[in-house]
N, C-alpha and C positions, 0 to 999 in steps of 0.2 A: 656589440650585437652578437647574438648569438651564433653557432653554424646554423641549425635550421632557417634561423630567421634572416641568415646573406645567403641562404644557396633560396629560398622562397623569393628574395629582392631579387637576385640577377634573374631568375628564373621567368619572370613576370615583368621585367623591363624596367624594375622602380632603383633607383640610386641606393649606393648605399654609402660609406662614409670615404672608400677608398676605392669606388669608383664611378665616373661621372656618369650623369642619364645619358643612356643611349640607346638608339634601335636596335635591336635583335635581329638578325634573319634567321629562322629559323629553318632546319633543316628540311627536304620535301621527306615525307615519311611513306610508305608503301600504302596504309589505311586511310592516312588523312593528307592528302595531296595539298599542299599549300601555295596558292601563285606571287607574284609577286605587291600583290594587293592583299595580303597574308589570308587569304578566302579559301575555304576549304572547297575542295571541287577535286572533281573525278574526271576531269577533260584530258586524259592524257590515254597512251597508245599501253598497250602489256606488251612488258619486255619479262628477258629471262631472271626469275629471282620473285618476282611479282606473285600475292596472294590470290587465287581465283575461287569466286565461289561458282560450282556449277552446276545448274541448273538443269538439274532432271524433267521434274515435277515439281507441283508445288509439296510434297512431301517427302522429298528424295532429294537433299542436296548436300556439297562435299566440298570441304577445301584443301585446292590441289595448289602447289607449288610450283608454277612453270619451271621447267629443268631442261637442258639443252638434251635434248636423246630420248627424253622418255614420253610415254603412252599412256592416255586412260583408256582404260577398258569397262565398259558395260554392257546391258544388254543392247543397244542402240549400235554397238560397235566400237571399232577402235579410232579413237582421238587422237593425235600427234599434237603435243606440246609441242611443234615448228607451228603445225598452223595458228596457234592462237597469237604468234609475233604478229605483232603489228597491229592487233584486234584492237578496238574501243568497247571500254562495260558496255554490257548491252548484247552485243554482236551474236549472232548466231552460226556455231560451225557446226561443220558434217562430217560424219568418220565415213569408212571404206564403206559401208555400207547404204551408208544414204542417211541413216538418222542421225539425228542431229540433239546439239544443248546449247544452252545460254551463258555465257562467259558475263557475272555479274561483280560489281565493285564488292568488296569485303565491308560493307556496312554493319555496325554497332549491330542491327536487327536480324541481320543475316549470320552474321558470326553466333549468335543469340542460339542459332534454331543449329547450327555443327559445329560448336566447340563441344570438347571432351567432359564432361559430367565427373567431375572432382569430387563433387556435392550436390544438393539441390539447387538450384537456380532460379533464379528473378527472370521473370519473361519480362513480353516489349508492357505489356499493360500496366504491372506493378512501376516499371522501369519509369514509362512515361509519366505517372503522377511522382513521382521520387522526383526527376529530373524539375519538375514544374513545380510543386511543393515548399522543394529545396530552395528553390530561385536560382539555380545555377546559371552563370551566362559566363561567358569571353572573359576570362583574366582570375576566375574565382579560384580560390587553395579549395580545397576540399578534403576531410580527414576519410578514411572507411575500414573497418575492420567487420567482420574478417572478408580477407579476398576471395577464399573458395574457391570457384571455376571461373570469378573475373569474369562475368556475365554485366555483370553493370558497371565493373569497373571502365570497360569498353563505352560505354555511353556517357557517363561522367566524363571520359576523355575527350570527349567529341566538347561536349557543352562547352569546357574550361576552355577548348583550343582555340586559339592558337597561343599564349600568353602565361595561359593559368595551368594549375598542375595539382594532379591527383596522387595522394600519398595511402597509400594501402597496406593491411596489418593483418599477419593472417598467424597464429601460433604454431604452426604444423608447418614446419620449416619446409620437406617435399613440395607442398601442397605450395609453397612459396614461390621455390623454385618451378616448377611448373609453371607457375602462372608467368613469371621473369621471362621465362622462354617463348609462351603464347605471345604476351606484350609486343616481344621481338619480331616475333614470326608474322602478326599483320599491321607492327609497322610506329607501336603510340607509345612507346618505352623513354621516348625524348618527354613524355606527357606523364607518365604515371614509374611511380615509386616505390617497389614493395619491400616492406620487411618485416622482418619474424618477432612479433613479439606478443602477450599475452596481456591484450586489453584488459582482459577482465579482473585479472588479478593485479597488474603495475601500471592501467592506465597508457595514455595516450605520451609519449616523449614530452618532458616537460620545456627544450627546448621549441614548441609549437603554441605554446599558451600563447590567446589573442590574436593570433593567426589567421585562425582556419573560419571561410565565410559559412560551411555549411560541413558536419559531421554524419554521416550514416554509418547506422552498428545493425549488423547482424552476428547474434550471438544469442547465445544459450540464455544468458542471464544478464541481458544487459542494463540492467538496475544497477548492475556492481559498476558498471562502464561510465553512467551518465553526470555523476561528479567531476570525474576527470575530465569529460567530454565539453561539459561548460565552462571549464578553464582554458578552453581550446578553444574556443567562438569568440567572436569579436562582437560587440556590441550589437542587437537585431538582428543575430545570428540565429542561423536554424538547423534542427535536429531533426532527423527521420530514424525509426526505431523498425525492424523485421522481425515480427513472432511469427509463427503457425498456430500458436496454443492463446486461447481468449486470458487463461490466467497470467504467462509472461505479459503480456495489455494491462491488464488489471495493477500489478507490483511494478513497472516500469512510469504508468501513469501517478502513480503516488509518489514513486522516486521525483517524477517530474514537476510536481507542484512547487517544491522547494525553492527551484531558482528558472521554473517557466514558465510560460504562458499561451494564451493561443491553442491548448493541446487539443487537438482531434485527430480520431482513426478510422481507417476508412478500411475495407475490407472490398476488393476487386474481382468481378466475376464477369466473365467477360465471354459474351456469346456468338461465334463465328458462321458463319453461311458458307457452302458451298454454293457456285455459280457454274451451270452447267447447262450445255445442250441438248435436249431428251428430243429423241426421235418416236413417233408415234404413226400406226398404220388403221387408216380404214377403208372398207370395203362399200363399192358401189354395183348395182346390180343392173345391166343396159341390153334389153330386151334386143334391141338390132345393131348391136354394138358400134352404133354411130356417133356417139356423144361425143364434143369436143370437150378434151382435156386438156387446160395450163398449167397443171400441177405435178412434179414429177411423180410416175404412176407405172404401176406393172398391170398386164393386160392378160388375163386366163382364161379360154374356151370353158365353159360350165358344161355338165355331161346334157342338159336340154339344148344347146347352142346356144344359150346367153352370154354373154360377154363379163366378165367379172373384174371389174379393175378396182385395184387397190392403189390409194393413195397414201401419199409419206409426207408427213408434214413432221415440223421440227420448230422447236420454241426453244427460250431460253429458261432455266427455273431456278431460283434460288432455294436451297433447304439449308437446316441445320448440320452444322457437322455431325459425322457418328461419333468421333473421340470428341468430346468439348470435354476442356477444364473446369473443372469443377473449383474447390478454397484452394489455395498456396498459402495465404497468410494476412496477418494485418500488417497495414503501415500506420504508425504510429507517428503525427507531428507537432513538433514544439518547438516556441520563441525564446530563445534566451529575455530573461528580462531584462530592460535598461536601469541599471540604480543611478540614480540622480547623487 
């Protein structure tokens, strides 16, 4: 057997020839909390060392590093990392000042919106058909190159966990290392795999062929990719491809007729609402200013002795955002085919 193909078997609980089946515990990880029922869950307390995301606004969030001694600072005020010991995700604390943030779990989608921009990136929208698509579930290998800013590779790790394992290929060795260190930093490094090499030109480790249940390629030209990438799928395996340009679609779709099936692209546009409270004033005019009012109201003398009360009423309204996303790209999908 090969190494890829015993470090995939022990990784994933499956026997292999010189060691007997047996259950894994797998380690509890900072991002993906694992109980002893191996369920991923967030029910535990922040201690020091712990990823937080925290919660300004919904446009305004940061991830802080619990550290024994140190401060956030913003406009809200100052934050002491002591008070968030002992907090549950979720939790709301207060700095010296009175205002206050939300101490939230470091989720795939949140991590999505303040990790470091390496590259372009995959949001939750394109992510969530990829993840669906693909068929990812509990125990799946999954190939992907390139890694980038590791925006999706963080959700893939979610999917495969607790069992399964994501192996990622990025050619720009930094851009590599980086990401190794993100991995670490919120916790899924026991789940995902990175190394440097250059799909496009040498393909996928030929120790993986047959492997892998589902392959995503984001790349320049990954027409040169998708050869290798089918040596690497296991029978009704599946392929997702990431262009911006309708032409990359075009020549990767032709590559793809050869040895797939199933191909369709779907192109993500995705239109967000703001939910807000709008305050709103009108005025009533009461000749003997006797009127009873229930409605909170300001009461003004008119220069005739009238009475002038102004009401305030308040709704909820949804609009469109001002920024909305406009194309990112296509996602491209295809079934390896079964030869009989």
């Amino acid at each position: 057997m090969s190494t890829a193909a015993s470090l995939i078997s022990a990784e994933v609980g499956r026997p292999t020839q010189d060691k007997p089946k047996q259950i894994l515990i797998l380690k509890t990880c900072k991002m993906l909390a694992i109980d002893t029922a191996l369920k991923i869950s967030f029910n535990r307390l922040i201690s020091y060392g712990d990823l937080v995301i925290v919660y300004e606004r919904h446009d305004n969030m940061k991830a802080v590093t619990v550290t024994e001694g140190s401060v956030l600072q913003n406009k809200f005020g100052v934050f002491k990392h002591l008070d968030m010991i002992g907090k549950s995700f979720g939790s709301k604390v207060f700095s010296n000042k009175g205002g206050f943030v939300y101490l939230l779990a470091p989720t795939p989608e949140l991590w999505t919106l303040v990790l470091s921009h390496r590259t372009q990136i995959l949001y939750i929208a394109d992510i969530s058909l990829v993840v669906m698509y693909l068929e990812i579930v509990p125990g799946c290998v999954v190939l992907e190159s390139g890694t980038g800013s590791g925006s999706l590779s963080t959700s893939l790790a979610r999917a495969v966990a607790p069992k399964g394992h994501v192996y990622t290929f990025d050619f720009h060795e930094q851009r590599a290392v980086s990401a190794r260190a993100d991995f670490e930093r919120i916790g899924i490094s026991s789940l995902v795999t990175v190394g440097v090499r250059d799909i496009q030109g040498e393909g996928f480790p030929e120790d993986f062929v047959g492997l892998a249940d589902a392959v995503f390629l984001d790349l320049p030209q990954p027409w040169l990719a998708i050869p290798s990438a089918a040596k690497m799928l296991r029978p009704d395996g599946t392929l997702c491809s990431f262009s911006p340009c309708i032409e990359q679609v075009q020549r990767s779709c032709e590559t793809l007729q050869s040895n797939f099936t199933d191909i369709r692209t779907f192109e993500v546009l995705l239109r967000t609402y703001e939910v807000r409270e709008v305050k709103t004033e009108s005025s009533e005019i009461s000749g003997n200013g006797g009127s009873n009012v229930s409605l909170p109201c300001k009461r003004k003398q008119g220069s005739d002795g009238a009475s002038v009360v102004s009401y305030t009423n308040s709704s909820v309204m949804a609009r469109p955002c001002g920024e909305a996303r406009g194309h990112t790209g296509y996602l491209t999908f295809a079934r390896l085919q079964c030869l009989s």
